[in-house]
SEMIKE-950847 format. One line per 2 residues: their letters; for each residue x, z, y of N, C-alpha, C, CB. Coordinates in nm, 3 decimals, padded with zeros to 5 digits, always signed. Glycine has a CB too. Layout:
<lumvos>
a) X Z Y X Z Y X Z Y X Z Y | ...;
</lumvos>
This chain:
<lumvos>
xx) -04.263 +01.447 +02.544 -04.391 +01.381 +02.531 -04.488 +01.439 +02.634 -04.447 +01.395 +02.387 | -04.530 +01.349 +02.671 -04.693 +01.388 +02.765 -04.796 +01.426 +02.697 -04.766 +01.268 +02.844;
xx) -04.901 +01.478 +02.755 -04.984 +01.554 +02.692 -05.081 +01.570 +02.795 -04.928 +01.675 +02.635 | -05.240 +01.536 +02.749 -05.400 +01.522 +02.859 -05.444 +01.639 +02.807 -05.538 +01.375 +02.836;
xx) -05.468 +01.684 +02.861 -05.594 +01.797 +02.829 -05.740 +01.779 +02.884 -05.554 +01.937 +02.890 | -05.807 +01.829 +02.849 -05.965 +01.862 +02.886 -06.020 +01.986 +02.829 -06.063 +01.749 +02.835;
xx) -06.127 +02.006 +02.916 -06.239 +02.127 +02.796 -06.330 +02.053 +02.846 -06.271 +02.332 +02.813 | -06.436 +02.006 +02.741 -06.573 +01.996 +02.757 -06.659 +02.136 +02.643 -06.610 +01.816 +02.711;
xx) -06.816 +02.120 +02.661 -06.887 +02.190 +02.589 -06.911 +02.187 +02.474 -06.963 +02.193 +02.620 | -06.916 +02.195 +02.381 -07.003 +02.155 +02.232 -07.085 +02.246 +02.143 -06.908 +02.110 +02.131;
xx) -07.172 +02.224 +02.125 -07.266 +02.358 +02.090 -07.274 +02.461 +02.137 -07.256 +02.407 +01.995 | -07.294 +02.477 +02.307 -07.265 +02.604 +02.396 -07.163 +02.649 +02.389 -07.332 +02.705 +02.384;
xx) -07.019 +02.597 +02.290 -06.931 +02.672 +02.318 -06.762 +02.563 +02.386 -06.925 +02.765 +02.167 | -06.722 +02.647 +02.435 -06.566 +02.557 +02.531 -06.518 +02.498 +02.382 -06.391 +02.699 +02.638;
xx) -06.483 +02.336 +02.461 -06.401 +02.297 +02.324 -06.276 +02.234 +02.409 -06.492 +02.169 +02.198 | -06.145 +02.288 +02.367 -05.996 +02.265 +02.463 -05.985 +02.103 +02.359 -05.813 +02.437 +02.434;
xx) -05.934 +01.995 +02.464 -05.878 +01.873 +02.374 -05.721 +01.885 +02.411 -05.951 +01.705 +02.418 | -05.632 +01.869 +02.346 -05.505 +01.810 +02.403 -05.459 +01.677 +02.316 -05.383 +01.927 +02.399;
xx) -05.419 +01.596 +02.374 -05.339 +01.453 +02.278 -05.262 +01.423 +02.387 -05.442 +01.293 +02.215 | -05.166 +01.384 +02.284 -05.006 +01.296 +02.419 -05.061 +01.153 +02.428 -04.778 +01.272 +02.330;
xx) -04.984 +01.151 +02.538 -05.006 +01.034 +02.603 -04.925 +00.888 +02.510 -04.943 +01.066 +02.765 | -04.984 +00.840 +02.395 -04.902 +00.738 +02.342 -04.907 +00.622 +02.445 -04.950 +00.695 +02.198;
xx) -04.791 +00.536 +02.465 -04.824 +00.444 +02.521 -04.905 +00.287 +02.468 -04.718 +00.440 +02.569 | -04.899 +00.280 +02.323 -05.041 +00.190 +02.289 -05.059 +00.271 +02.125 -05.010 -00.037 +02.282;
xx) -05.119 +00.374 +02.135 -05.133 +00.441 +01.998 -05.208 +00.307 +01.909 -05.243 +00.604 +02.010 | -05.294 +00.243 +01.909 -05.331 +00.156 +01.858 -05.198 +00.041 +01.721 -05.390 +00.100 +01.995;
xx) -05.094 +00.029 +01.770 -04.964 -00.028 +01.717 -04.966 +00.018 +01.591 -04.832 +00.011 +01.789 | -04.989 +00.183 +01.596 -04.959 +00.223 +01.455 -05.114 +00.230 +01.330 -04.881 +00.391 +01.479;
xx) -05.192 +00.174 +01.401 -05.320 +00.152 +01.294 -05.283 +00.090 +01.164 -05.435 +00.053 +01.355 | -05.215 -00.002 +01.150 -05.213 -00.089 +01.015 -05.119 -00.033 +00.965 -05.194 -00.241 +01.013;
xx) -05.012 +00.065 +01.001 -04.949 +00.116 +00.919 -04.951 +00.304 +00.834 -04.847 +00.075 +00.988 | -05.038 +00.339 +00.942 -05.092 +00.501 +00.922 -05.191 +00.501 +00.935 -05.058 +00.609 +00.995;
xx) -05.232 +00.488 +00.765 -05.414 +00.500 +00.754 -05.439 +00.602 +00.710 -05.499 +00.407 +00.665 | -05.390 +00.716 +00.674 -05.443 +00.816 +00.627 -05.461 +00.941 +00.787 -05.335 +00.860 +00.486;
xx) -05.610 +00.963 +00.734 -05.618 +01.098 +00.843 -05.580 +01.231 +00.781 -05.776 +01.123 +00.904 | -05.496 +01.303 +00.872 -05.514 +01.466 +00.816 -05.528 +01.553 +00.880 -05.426 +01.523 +00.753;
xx) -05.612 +01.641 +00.873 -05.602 +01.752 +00.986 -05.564 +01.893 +00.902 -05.764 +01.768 +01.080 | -05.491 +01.893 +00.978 -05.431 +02.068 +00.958 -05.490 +02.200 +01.007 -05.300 +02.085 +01.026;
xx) -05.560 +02.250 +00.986 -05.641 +02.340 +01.084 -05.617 +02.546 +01.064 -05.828 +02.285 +01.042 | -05.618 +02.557 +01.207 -05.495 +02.659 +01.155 -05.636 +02.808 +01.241 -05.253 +02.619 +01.272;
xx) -05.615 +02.878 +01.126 -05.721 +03.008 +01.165 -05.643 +03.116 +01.237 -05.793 +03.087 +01.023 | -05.710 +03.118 +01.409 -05.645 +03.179 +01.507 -05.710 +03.349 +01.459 -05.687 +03.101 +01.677;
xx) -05.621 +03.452 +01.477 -05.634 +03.545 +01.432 -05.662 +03.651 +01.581 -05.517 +03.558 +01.334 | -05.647 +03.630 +01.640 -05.704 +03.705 +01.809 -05.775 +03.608 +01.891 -05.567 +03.759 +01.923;
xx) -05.892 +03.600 +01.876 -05.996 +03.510 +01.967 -06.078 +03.579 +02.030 -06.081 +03.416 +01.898 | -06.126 +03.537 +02.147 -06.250 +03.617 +02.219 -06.362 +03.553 +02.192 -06.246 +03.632 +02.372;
xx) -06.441 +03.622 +02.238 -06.651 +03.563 +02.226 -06.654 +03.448 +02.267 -06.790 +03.641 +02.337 | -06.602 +03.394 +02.359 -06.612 +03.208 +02.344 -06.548 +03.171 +02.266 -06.570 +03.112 +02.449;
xx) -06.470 +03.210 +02.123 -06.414 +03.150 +02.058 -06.270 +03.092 +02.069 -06.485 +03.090 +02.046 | -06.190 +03.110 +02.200 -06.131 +03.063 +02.227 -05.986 +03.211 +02.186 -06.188 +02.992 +02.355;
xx) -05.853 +03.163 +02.199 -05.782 +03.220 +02.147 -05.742 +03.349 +02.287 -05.678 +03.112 +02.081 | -05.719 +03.458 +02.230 -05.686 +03.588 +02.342 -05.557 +03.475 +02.370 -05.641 +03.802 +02.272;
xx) -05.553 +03.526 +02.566 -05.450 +03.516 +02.588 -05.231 +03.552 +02.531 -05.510 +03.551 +02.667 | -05.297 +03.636 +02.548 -05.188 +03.699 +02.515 -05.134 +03.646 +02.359 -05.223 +03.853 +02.528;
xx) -05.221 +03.664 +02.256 -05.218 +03.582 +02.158 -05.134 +03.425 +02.162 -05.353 +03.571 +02.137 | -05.217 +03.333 +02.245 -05.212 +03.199 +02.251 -05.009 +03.192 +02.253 -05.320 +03.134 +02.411;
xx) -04.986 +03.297 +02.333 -04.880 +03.252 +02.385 -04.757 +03.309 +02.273 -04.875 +03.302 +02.544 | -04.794 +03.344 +02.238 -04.700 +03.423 +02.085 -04.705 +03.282 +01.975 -04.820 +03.607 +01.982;
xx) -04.789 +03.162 +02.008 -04.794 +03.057 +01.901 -04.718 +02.983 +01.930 -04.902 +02.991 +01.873 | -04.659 +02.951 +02.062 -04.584 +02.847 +02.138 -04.495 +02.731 +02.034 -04.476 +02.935 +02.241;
xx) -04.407 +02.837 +01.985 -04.346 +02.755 +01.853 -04.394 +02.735 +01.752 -04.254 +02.793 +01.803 | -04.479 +02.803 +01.667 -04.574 +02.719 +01.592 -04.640 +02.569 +01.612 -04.668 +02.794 +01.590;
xx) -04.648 +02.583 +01.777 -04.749 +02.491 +01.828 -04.612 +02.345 +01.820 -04.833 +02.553 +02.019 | -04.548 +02.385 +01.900 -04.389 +02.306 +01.925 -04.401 +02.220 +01.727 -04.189 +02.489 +01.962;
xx) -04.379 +02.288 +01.644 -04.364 +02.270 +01.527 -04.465 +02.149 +01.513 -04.381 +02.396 +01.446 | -04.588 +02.204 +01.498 -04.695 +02.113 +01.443 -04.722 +01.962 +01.537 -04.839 +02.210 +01.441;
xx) -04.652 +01.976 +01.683 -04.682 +01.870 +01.745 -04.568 +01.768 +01.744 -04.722 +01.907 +01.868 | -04.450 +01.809 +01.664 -04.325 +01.727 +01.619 -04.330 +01.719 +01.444 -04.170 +01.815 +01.681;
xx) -04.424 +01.735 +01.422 -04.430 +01.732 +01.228 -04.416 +01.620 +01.229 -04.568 +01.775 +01.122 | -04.419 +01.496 +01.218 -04.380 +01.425 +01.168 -04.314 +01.280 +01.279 -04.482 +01.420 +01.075;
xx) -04.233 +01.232 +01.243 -04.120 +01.111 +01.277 -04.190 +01.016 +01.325 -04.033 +01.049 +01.158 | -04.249 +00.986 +01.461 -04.367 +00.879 +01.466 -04.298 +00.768 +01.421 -04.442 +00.849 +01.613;
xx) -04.160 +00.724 +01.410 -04.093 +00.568 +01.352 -04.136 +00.569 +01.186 -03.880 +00.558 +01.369 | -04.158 +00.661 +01.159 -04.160 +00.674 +00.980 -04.272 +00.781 +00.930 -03.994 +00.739 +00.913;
xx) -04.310 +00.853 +00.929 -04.426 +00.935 +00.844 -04.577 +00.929 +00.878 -04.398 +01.082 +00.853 | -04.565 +00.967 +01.035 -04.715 +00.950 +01.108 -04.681 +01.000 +01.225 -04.852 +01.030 +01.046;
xx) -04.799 +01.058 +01.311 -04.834 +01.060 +01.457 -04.949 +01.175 +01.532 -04.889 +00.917 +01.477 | -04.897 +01.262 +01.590 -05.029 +01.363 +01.630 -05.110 +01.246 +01.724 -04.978 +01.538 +01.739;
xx) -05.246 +01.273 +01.715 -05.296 +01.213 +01.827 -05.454 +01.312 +01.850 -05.311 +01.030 +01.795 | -05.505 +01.427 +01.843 -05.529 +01.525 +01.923 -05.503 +01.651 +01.842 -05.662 +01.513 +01.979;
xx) -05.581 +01.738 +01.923 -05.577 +01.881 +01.904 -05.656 +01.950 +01.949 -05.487 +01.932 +01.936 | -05.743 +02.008 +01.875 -05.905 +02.048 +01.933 -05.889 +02.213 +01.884 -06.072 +01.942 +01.833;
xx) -05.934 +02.301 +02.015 -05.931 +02.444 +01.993 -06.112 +02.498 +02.004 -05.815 +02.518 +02.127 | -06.119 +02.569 +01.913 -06.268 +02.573 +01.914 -06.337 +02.677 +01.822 -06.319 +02.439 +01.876;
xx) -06.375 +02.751 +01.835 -06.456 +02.834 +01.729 -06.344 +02.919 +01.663 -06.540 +02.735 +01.610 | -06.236 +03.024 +01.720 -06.141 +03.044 +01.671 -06.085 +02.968 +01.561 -06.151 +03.141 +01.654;
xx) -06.048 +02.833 +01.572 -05.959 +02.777 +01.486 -05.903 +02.632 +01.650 -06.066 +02.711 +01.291 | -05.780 +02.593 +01.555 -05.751 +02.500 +01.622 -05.731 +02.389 +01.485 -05.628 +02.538 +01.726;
xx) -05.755 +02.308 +01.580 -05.724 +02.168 +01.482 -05.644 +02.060 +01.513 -05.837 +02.095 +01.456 | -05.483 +02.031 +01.414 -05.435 +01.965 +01.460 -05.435 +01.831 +01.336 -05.324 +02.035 +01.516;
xx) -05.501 +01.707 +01.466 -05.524 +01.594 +01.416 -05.397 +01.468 +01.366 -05.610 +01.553 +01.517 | -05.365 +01.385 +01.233 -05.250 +01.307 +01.243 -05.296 +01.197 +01.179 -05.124 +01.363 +01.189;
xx) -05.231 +01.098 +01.220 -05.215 +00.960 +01.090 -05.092 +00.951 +01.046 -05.244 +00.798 +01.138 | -05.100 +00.925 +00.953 -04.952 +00.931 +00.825 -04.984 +00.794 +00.730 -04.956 +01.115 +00.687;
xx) -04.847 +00.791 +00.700 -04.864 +00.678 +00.582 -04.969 +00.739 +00.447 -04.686 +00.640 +00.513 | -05.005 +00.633 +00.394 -05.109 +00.644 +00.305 -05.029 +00.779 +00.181 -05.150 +00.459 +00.233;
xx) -04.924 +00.694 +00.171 -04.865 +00.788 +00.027 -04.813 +00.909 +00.084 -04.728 +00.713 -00.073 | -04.794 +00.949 +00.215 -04.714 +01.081 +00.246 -04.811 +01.248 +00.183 -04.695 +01.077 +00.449;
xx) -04.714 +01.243 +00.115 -04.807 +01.401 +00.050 -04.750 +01.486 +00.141 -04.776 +01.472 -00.134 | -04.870 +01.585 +00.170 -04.821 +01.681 +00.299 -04.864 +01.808 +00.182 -04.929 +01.668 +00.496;
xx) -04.881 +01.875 +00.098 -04.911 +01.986 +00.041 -04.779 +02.099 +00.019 -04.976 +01.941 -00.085 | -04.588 +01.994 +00.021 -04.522 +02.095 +00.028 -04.516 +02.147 +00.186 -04.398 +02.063 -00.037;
xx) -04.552 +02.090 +00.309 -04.533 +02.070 +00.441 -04.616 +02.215 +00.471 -04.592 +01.912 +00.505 | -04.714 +02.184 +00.417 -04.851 +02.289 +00.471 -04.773 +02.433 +00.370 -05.079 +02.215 +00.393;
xx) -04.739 +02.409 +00.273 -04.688 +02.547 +00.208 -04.562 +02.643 +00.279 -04.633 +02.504 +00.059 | -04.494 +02.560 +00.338 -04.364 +02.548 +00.387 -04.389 +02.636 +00.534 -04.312 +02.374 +00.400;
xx) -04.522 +02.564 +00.587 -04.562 +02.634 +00.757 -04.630 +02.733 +00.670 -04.681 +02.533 +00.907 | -04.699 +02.809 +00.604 -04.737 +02.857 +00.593 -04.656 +03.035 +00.554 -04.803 +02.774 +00.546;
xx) -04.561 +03.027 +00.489 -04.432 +03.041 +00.489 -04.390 +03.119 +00.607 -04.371 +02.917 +00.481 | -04.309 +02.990 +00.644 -04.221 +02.998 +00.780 -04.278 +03.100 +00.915 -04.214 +02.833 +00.839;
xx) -04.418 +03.033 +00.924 -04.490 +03.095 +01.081 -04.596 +03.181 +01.038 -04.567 +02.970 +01.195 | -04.603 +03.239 +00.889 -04.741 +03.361 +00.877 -04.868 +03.283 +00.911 -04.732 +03.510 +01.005;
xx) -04.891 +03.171 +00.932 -05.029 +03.180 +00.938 -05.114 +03.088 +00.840 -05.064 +03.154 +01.073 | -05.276 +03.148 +00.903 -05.352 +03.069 +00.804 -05.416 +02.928 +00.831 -05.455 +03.150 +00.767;
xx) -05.417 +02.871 +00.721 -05.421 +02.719 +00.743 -05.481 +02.656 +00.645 -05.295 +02.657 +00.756 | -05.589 +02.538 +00.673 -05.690 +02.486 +00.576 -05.596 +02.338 +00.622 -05.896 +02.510 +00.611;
xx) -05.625 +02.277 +00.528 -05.595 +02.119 +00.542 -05.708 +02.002 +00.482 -05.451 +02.094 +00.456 | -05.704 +01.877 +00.562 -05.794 +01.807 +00.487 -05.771 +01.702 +00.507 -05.910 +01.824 +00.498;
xx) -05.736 +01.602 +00.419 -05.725 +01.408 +00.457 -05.816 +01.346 +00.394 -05.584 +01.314 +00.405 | -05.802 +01.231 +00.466 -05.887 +01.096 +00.420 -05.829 +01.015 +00.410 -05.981 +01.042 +00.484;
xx) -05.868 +00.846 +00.318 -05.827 +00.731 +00.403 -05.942 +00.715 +00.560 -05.840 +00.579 +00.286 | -05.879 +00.629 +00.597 -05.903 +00.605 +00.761 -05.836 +00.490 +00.792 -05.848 +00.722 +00.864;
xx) -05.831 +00.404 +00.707 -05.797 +00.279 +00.727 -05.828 +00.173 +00.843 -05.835 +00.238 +00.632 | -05.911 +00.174 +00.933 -05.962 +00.143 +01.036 -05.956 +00.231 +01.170 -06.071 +00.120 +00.998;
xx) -05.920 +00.339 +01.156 -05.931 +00.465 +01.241 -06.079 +00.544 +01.293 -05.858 +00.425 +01.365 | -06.150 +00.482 +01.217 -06.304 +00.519 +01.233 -06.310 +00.676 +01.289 -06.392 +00.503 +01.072;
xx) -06.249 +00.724 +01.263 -06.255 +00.887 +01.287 -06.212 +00.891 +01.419 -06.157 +00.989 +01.187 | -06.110 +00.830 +01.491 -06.043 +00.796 +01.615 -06.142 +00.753 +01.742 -05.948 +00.679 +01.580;
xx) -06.209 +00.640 +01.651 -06.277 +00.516 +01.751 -06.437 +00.586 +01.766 -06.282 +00.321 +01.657 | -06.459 +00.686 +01.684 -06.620 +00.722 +01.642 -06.555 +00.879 +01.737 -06.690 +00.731 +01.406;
xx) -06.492 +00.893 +01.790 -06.536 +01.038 +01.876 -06.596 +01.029 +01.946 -06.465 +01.114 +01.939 | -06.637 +01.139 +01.928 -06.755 +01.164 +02.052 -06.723 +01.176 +02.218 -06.823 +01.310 +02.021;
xx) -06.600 +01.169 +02.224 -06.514 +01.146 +02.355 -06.415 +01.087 +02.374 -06.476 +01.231 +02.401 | -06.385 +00.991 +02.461 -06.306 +00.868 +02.425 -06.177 +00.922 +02.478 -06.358 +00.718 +02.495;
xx) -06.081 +00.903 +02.354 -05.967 +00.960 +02.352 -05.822 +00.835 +02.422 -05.960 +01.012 +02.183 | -05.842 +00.799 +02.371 -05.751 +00.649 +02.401 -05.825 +00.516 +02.426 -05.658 +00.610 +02.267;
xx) -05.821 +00.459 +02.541 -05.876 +00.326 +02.590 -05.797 +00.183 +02.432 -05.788 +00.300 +02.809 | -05.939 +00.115 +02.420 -05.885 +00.035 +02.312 -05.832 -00.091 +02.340 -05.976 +00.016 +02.221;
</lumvos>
């Protein structure tokens, strides 16, 4: 998979974007309405908030993990990933009924780290289409 990056600013501080390159992410709207973000508390960050080097690179497979979580033909779909304020946040749409609470117990587990989670419906992708930086042309 491809993958854009950027940093822009946000509240004086660097905010890293990454999302792959879907080729019409839009396809999967009517079928993955639920938003979830997984947000994972980086434990070596510097004063911009951003993760120590050396750190970052010890996550690689964690990272590998969370950006293949789920089956885009069947469960859902990453579509960004925002690093910011020592935490990173990884963004998905999933089917409405997919319960992710054994998923998040399971990484939590597996890779030691700490991790908040939070969904919505998002039936429209309002959360997608309402960023504050345009992620995917509609």
């Amino acid at each position: 998979m491809t993958w854009l990056t950027s940093e822009i600013e946000y509240e004086g501080l660097p905010l890293l974007l990454r999302h792959p390159k879907h080729l019409n992410i839009w396809l999967f709207k009517d079928r993955l309405t639920k938003l979830v973000a997984i947000e994972h508390l980086l434990d070596k960050v510097n004063s911009n908030g951003l993760p120590e080097k050396q750190y970052n690179s010890t996550l690689s497979d964690f990272d590998h993990f969370m950006c293949t979580l789920f089956d885009k033909s069947k469960d859902g779909i990453i579509f960004l990933i925002e690093t910011l304020s020592g935490k990173r946040i990884y963004y998905y749409y999933t089917m409405a009924d997919k319960n992710i609470d054994p998923l998040i117990e399971k990484l939590k587990l597996d890779f030691k780290v700490n991790l908040d989670n939070w969904m919505q419906d998002d039936t429209g992708w309002g959360f997608l289409k309402e960023y504050p930086v345009e992620i995917y042309s509609s």
